[in-house]
Backbone as numpy.savetxt, mean C-alpha at the origin, in Angstrom:
# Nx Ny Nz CAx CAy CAz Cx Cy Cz
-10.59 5.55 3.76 -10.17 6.93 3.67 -9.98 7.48 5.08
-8.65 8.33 5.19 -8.71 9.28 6.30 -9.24 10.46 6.03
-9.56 11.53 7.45 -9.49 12.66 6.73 -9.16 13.70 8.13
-9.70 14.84 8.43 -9.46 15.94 9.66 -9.68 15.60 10.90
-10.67 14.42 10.85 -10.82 13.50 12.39 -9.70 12.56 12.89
-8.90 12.41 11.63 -7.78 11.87 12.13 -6.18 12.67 11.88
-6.34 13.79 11.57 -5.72 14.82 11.96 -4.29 14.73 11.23
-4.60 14.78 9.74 -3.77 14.42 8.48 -4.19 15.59 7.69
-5.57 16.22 7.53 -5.34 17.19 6.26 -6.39 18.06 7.03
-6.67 18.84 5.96 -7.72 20.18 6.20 -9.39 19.82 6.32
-9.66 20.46 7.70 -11.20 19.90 7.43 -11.86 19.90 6.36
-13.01 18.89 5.71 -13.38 18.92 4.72 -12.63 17.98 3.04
-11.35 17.60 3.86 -10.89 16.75 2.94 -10.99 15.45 3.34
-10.35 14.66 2.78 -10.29 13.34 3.14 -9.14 12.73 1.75
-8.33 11.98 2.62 -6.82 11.09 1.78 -7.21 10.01 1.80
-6.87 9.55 0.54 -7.60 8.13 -0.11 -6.39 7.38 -0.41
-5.67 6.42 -0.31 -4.89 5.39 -0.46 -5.76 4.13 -1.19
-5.15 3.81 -2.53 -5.30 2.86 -3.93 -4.43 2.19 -3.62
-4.39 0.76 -3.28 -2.98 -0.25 -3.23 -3.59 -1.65 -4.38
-2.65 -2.00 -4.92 -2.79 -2.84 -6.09 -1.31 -3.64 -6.48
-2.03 -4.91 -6.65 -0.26 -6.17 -6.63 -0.51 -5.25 -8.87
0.91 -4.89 -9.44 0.71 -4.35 -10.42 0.82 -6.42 -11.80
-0.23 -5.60 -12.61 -0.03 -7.15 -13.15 0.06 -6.51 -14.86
0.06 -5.25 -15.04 0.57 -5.08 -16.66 1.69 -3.84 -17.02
1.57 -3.46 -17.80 2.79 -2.48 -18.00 2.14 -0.76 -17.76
0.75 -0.93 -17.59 0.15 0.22 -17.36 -0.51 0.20 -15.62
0.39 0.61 -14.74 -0.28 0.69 -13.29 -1.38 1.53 -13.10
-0.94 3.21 -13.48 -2.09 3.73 -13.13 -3.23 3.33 -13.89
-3.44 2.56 -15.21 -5.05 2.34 -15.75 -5.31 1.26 -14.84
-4.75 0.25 -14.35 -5.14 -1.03 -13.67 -6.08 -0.05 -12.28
-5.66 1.07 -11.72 -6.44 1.46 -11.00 -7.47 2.81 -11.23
-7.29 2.55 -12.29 -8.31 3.51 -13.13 -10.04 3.42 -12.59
-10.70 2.37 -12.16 -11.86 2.00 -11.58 -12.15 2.45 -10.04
-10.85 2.09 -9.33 -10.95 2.84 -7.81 -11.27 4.24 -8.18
-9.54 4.92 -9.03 -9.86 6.27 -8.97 -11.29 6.70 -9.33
-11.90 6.28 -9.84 -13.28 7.10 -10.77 -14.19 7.25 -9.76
-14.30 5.73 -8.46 -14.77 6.07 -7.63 -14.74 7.26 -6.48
-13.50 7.91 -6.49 -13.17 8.74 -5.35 -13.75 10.07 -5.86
-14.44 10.45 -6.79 -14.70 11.74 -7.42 -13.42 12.72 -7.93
-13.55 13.63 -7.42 -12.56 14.89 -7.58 -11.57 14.42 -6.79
-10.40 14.62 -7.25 -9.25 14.76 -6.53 -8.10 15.45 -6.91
-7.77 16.52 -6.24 -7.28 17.58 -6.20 -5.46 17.23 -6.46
-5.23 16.05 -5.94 -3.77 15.45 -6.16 -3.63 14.50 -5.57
-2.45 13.73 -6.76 -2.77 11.95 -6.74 -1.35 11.81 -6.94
-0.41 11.00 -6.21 0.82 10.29 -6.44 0.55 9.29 -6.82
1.45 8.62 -7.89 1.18 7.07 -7.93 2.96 6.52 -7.85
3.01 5.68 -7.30 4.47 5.16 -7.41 4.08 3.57 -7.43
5.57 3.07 -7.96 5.04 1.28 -7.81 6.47 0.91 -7.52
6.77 -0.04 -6.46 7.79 -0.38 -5.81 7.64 -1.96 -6.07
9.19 -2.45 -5.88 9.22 -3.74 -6.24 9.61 -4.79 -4.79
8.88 -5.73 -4.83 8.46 -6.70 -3.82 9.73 -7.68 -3.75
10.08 -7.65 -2.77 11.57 -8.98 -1.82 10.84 -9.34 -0.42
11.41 -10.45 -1.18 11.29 -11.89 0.05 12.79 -12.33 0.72
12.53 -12.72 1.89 13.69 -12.83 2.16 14.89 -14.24 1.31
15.95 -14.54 1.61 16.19 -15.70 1.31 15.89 -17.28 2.49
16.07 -17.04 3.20 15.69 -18.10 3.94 14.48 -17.82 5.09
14.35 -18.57 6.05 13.12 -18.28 6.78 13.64 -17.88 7.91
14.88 -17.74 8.72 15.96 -17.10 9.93 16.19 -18.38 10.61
15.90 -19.78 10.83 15.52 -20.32 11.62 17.42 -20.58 11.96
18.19 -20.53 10.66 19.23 -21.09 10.97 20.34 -19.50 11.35
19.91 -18.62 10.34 20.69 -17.86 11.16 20.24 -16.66 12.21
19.39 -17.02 12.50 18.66 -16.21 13.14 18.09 -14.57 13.28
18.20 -14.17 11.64 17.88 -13.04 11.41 16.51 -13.07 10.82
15.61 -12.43 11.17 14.13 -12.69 10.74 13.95 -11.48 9.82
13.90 -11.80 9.06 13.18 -10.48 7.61 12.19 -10.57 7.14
11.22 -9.94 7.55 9.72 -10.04 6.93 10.07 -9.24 5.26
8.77 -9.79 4.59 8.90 -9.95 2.84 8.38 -8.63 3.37
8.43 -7.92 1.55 8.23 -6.53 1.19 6.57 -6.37 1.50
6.38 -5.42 1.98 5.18 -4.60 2.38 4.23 -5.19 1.51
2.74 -5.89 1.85 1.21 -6.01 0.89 0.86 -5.06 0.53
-0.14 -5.14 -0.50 -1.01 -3.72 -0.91 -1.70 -3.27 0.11
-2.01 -4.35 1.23 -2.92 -4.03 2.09 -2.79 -2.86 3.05
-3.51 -1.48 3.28 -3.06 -0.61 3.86 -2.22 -0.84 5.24
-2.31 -1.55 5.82 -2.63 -2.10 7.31 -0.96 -3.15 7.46
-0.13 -3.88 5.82 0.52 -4.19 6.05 0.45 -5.43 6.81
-0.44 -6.01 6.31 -0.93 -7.36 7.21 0.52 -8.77 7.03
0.73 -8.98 5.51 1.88 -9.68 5.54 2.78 -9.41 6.55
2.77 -8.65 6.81 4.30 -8.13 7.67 3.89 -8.79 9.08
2.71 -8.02 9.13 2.22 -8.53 10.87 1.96 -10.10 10.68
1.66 -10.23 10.05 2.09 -11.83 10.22 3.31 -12.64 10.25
4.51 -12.01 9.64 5.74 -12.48 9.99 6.45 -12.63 10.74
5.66 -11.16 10.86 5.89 -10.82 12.71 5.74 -11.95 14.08
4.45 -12.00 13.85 3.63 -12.96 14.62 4.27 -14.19 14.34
């Protein structure tokens, strides 16, 4: 969680980010267990976006495309493609 120490919302709050690979036809219940943990929450987006890989790996044409964003906040797949 972030919150006013990192200079995103109103002191006294704190923004919670839920990331999840979706595996049934119901997303928000699959994260139904996080949410319960966060207590109260005053407002919640949920969206679910769909995951691309590139077609080849660039070596031949030399365009490098890292795959679609992890659940992981931090975006670690990427930084590794990177790398």
């Amino acid at each position: 969680m972030v919150s006013y120490a990192h200079a995103i919302c109103a002191k006294g709050f704190y923004v919670a980010i839920i990331s999840a690979m979706v595996e049934t036809d119901n997303p928000q219940e699959e994260i139904g267990p996080a949410v319960e943990m966060l207590g109260t929450i005053l407002e919640m987006f949920v969206s679910v976006s769909d995951i691309f890989s590139p077609l080849e790996d660039g070596k031949e044409s030399n365009l490098w495309i890292t795959k679609s964003y992890d659940p992981s906040s931090h975006m670690e797949i990427a930084s590794d493609d990177i790398l």
